[in-house]
C-alpha positions in Angstrom: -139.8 14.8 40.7 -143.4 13.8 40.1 -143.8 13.3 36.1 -147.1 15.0 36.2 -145.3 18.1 37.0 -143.3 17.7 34.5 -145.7 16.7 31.8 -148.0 20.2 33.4 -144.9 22.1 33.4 -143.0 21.8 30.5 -146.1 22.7 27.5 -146.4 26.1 29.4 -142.8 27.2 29.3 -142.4 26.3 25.1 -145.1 28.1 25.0 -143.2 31.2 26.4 -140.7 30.3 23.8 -137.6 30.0 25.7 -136.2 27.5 28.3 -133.7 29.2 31.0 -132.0 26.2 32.3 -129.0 27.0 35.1 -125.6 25.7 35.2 -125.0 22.2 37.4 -124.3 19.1 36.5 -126.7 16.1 36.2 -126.4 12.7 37.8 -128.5 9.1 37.3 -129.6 6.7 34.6 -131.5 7.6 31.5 -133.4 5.2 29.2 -132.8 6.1 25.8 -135.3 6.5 23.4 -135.2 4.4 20.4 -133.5 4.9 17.0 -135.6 7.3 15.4 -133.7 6.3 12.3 -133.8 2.3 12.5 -137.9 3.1 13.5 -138.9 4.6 10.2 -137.3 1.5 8.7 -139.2 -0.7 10.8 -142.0 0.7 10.2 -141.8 0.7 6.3 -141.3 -3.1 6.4 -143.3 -4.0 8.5 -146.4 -2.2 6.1 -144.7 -3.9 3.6 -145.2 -7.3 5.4 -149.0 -6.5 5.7 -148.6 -5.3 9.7 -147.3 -2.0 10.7 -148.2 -3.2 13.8 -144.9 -5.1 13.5 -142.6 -2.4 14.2 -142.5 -2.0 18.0 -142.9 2.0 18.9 -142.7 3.2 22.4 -145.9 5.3 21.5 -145.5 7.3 25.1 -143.1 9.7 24.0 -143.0 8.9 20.1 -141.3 11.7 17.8 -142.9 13.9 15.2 -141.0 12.4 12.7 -142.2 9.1 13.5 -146.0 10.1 13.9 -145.8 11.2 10.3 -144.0 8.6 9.0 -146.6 6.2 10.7 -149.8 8.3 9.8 -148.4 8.1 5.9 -148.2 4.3 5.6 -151.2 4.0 7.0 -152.8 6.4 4.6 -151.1 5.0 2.0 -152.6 1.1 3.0 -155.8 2.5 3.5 -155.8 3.6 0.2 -154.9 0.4 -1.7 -157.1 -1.6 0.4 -157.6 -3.4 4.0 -155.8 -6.7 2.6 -153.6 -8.2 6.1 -151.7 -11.3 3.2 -148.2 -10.7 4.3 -146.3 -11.8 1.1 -147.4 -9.7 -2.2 -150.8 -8.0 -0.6 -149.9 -5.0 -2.9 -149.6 -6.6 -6.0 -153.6 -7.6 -6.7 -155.1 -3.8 -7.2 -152.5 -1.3 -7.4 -153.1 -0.9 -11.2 -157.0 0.0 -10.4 -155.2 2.9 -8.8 -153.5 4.3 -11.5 -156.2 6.6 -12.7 -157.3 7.6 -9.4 -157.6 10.9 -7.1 -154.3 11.9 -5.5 -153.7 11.3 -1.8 -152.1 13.6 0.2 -149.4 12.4 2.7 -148.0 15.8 4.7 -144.4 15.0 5.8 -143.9 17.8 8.6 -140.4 18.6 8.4 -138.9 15.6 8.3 -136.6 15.1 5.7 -136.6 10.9 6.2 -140.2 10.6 5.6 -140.6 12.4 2.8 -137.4 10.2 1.0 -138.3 7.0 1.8 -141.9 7.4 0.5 -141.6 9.3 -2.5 -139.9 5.7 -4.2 -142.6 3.7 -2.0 -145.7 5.2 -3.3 -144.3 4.7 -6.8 -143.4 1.3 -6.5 -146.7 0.7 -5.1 -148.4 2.7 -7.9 -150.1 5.1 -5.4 -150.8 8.4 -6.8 -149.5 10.8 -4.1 -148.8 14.5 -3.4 -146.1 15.1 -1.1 -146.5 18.1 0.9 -144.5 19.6 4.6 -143.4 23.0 6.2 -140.5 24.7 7.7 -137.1 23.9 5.8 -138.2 20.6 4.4 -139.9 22.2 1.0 -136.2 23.6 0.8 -134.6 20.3 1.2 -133.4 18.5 -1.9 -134.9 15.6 -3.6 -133.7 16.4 -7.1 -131.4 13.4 -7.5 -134.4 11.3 -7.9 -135.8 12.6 -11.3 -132.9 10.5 -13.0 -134.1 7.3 -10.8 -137.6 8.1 -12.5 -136.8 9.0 -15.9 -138.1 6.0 -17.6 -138.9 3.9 -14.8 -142.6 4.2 -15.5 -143.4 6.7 -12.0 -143.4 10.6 -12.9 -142.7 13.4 -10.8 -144.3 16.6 -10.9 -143.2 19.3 -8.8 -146.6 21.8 -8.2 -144.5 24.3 -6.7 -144.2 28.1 -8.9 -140.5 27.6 -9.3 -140.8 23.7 -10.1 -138.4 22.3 -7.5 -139.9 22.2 -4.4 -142.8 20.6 -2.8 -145.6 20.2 -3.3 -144.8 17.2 -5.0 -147.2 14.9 -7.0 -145.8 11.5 -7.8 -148.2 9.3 -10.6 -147.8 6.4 -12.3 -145.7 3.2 -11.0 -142.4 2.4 -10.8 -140.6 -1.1 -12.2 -138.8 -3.4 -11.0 -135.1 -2.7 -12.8 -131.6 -1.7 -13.0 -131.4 2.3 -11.7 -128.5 4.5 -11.0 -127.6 7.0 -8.1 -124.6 8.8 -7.0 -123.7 7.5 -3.2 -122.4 10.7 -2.3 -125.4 12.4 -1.8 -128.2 11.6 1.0 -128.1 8.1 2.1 -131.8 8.7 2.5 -132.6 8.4 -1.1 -130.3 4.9 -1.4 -132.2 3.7 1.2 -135.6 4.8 0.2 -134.9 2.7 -3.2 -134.0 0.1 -1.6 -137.0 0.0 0.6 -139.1 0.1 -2.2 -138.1 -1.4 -4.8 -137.8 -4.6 -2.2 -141.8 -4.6 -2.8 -141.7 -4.7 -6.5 -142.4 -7.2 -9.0 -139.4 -8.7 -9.9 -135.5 -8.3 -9.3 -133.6 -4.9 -9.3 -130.9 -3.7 -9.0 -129.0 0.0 -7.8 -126.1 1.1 -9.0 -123.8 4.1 -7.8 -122.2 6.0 -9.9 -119.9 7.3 -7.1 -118.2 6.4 -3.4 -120.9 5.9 -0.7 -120.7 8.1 2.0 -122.9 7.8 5.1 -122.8 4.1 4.7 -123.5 3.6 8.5 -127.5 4.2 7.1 -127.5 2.4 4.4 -125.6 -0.7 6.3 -129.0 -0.3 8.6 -131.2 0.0 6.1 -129.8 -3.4 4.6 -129.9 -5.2 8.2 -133.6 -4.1 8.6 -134.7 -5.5 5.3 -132.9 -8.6 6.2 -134.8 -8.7 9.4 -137.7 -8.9 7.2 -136.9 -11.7 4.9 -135.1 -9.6 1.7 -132.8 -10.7 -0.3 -130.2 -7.6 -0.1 -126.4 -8.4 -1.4 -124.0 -5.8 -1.8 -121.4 -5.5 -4.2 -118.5 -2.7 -5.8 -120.8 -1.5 -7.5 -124.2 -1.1 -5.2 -127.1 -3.3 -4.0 -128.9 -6.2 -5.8 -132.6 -6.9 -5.0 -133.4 -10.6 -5.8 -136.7 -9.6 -5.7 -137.4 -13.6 -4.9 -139.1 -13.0 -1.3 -141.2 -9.9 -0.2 -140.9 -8.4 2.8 -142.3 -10.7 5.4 -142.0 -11.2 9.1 -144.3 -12.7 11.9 -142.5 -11.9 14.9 -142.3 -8.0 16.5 -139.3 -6.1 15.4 -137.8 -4.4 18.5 -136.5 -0.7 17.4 -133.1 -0.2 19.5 -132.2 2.6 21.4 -130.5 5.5 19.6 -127.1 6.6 19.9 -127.7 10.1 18.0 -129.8 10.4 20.8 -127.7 9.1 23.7 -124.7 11.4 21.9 -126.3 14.5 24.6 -125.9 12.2 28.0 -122.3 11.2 26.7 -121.5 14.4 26.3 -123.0 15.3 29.5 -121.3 12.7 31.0 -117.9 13.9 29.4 -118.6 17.1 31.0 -118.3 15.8 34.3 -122.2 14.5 34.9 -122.4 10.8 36.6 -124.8 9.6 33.8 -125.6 6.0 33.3 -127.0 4.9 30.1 -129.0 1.6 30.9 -130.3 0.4 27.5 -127.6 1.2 24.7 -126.9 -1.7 22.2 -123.2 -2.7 22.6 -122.9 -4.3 19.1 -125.4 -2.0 16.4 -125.5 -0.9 12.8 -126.1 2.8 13.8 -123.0 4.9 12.6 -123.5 7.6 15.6 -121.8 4.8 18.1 -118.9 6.3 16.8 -119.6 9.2 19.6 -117.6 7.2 22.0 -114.6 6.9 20.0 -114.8 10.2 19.1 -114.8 11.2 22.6 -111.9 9.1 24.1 -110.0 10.6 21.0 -111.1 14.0 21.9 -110.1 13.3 25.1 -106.8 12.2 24.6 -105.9 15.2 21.8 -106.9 17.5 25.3 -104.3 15.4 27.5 -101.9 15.7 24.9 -102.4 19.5 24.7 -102.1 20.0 28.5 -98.4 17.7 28.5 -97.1 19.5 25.7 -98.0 22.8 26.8 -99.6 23.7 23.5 -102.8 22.8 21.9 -103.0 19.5 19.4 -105.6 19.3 16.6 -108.1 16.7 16.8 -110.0 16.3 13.5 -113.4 14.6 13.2 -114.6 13.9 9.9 -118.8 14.3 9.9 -118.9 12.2 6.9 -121.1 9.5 8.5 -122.3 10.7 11.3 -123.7 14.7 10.5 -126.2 14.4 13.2 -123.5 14.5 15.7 -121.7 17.6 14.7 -123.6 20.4 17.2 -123.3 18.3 20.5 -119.4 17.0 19.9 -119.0 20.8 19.1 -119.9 21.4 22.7 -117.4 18.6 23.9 -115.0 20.1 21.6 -115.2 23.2 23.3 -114.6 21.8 26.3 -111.4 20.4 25.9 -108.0 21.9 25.3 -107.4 21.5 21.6 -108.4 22.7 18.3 -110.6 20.6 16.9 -111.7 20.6 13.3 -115.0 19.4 11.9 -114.8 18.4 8.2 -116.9 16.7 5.3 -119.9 18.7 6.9 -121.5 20.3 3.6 -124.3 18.7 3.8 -125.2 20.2 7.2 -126.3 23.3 5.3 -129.3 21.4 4.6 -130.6 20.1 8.0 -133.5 21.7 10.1 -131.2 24.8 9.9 -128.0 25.5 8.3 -126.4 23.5 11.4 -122.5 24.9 10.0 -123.6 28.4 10.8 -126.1 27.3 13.3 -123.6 26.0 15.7 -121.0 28.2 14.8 -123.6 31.0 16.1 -123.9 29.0 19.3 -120.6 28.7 20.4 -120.1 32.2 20.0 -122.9 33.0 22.2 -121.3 30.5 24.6 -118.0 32.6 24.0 -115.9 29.7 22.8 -114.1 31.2 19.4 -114.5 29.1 16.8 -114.5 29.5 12.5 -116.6 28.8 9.7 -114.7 26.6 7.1 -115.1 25.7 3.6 -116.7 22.4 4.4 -117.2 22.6 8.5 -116.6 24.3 11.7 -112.9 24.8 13.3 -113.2 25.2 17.2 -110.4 26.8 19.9 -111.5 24.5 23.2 -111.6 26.2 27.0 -110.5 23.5 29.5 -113.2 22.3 31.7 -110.9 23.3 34.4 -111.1 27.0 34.0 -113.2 28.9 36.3 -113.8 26.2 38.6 -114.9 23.9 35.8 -116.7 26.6 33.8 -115.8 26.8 30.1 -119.2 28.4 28.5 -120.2 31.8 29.5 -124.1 31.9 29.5 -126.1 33.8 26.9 -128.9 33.0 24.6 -129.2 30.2 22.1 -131.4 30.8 19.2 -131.9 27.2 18.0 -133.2 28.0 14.4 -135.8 25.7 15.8 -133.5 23.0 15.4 -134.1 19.6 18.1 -130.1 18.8 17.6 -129.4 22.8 18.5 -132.0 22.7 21.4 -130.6 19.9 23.6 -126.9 20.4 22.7 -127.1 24.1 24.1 -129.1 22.3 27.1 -126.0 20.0 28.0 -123.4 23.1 27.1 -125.5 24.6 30.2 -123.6 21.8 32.6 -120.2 23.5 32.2 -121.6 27.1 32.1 -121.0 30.3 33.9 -124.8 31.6 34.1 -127.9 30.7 32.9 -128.7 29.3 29.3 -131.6 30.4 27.1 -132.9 28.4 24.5 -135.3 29.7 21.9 -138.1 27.6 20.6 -136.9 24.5 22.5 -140.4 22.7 21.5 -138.3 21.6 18.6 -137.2 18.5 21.0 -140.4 17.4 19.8 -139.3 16.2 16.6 -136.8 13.5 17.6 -136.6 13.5 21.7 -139.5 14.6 23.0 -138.5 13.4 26.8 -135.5 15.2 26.6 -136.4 17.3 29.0 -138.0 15.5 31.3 -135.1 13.3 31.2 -133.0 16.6 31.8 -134.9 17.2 34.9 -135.1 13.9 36.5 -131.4 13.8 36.0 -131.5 17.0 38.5 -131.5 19.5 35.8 -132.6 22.8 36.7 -135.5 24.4 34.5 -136.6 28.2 35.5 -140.1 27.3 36.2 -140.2 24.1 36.9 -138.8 23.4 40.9 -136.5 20.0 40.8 -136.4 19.8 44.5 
């Protein structure tokens, strides 16, 4: 199919605010996009080095979490100055900031950007008021007021019920010793980390608890080493030696994201002939663990079929949360229980994603249970129905990019057609998903694939 049709196609149907896609399966190869997650690393350290420009972006089909991520630094460097010194080009200044206006960096709704620079424009001393929409003003950033307390950097929530954003951050932070429990967001371990790398002198970060998530901050650590810092884990956290800044003179290539290949493997599990040409075979990135999951779905389903009754497979979303709505639709697939635990912290994604894909399986007639702490799911064999398991229906997506494109592959295996609600939402992490869909012979009312 001609991408221009595509590219003319698509922007009128979100606009209609639902996608009907129809059952069939997909066949080809798909180039995946790259890491959303190891790109807003890359990016931070690479401004830090004194070159954003560093950071290699496929700017073609670039997500909106990256755009804001990349407008902020560059906000952020316009307003300490023009200075390209790689090593210590912050240092000279930033205390002539101090007194200054506030700048305003807008976040969007993504949850990464806002974490990783709240710690940053501190460190840097830049005076800053954090501001975003949809569920990121309800997302929580609480656990760094401790980090702060004392550390020279205040934070001042401007909101009426003082917890929310807007959020101004004054003053500048110090290098030092600082304390955070590991088993909350990784992001805000790895936003320290980040930026405390930049300040003046060693530091150190200490958790008070088990890490979980460590898959992020194990790539936040390889990034910064990519960039020339001194970062040594130990028991008890990370140590900064603080001797080097973050410095680099080669490109930093951005690899392609599992999270995001996750949909195709799925598809592919569902009987799709999709080849993935571009995956890294040895990474950092915790969501590689979709293919083990898989082949241990898989096998829980073989098991279920010799035995005559269904085995539990249990996948623990510990490390890998952003996985949770598309292996729900392989779980549904296959004939076993499965059960999805460790998944709190889903309630606090672009949508409540426990109830979120609890709702869409039960559109997709696939029974299934809200737990304490994650989703319990009764599988359909693929083979039932001539290789139908999902009924069709429609899909409200909360406007939620992990919702939108797992209810797209769910449509693969279906009985009749898929509806998706607000399926722009693809624009925040994916935005070629579907024109990926449809070159892999997806078919999109509206849009003619022949």
């Amino acid at each position: 199919m001609e991408k221009e049709l595509i590219q003319k196609k698509l922007p009128e149907l979100y606009a209609s605010g639902t996608l009907g896609i129809a059952p069939g399966k997909l066949k080809g190869d798909v180039f995946v996009p790259q890491s959303k997650s190891a790109a807003h690393r890359a990016l931070i350290l690479a401004f830090l080095s004194g070159d954003i420009e560093l950071a290699r972006i496929d700017e073609t089909h670039v997500s909106d979490d990256i755009k804001a991520t990349k407008r902020a630094l560059i906000k952020m460097g316009e307003a300490i100055s023009k200075k390209s010194t790689p090593a210590g080009a912050f240092a000279a200044g930033l205390q002539n900031m101090l007194g200054e206006e506030p700048i305003e960096i807008d976040c969007k709704e993504s949850g990464s950007t806002l974490r990783f620079l709240i710690p940053l424009a501190a460190v840097l001393g830049i005076p800053t008021k954090f501001v975003g929409y949809g569920r990121l003003p309800q997302r929580p950033i609480k656990e760094y007021e401790g980090v702060f307390a004392g550390s020279g950097a205040d934070m001042i929530y401007l909101d009426e019920t003082g917890l929310s954003l807007p959020l101004l951050i004054k003053g500048q932070m110090k290098a030092g010793e600082y304390s955070l429990p590991g088993n909350v967001s990784s992001q805000y371990i790895s936003g320290l980390l980040m930026a405390l790398s930049a300040a003046d002198g060693a530091s150190r970060l200490n958790l008070t608890t088990e890490l979980e998530s460590r898959p992020y901050v194990d790539m936040t650590c390889e990034v910064m080493r990519a960039f020339g810092v001194e970062v040594e884990e130990d028991s008890n956290g990370y140590a900064l030696s603080g001797a080097v800044k973050p410095n680099r003179k080669e490109p930093f290539e951005v690899e392609a994201d599992y999270s995001q290949a996750a949909f195709w493997l799925v598809a592919r599990y569902l009987g799709s002939d999709i080849q993935l040409k571009n995956l890294p075979k040895s990474t950092a990135q915790g969501d590689r663990a979709i293919v083990d999951l898989l082949a241990g779905l898989s096998e829980a389903g073989k098991k279920s079929d010799m035995e005559g009754k269904k085995t539990v497979f249990e996948m623990d979303a510990r490390d890998v949360p952003d996985l949770v709505p598309v292996f729900a639709i392989a779980a549904a697939a296959t004939n076993c229980v499965t059960k999805i635990v460790h998944a709190e912290r889903l309630r606090i994604k672009e949508s409540d994603r426990i109830a979120s894909t609890a709702a869409m399986l039960t559109e997709l007639g696939i029974r299934n249970t809200i737990t304490e702490d994650g989703l319990e799911i009764e599988g359909r064999s693929a083979s039932v129905k001539d290789g139908k398991c999902f009924s069709g229906g429609t899909i409200d997506s909360c406007k939620d990019h992990r919702l939108v494109m797992a209810s797209a592959v769910a449509a693969i295996a279906a009985e009749d057609t898929v509806r998706i609600k607000d399926p722009i939402a693809v624009e925040k992490s994916y935005p070629a998903f579907f024109e990926d869909y449809l070159n892999l012979g997806g078919s999109i009312y509206g849009i003619n694939v022949g």
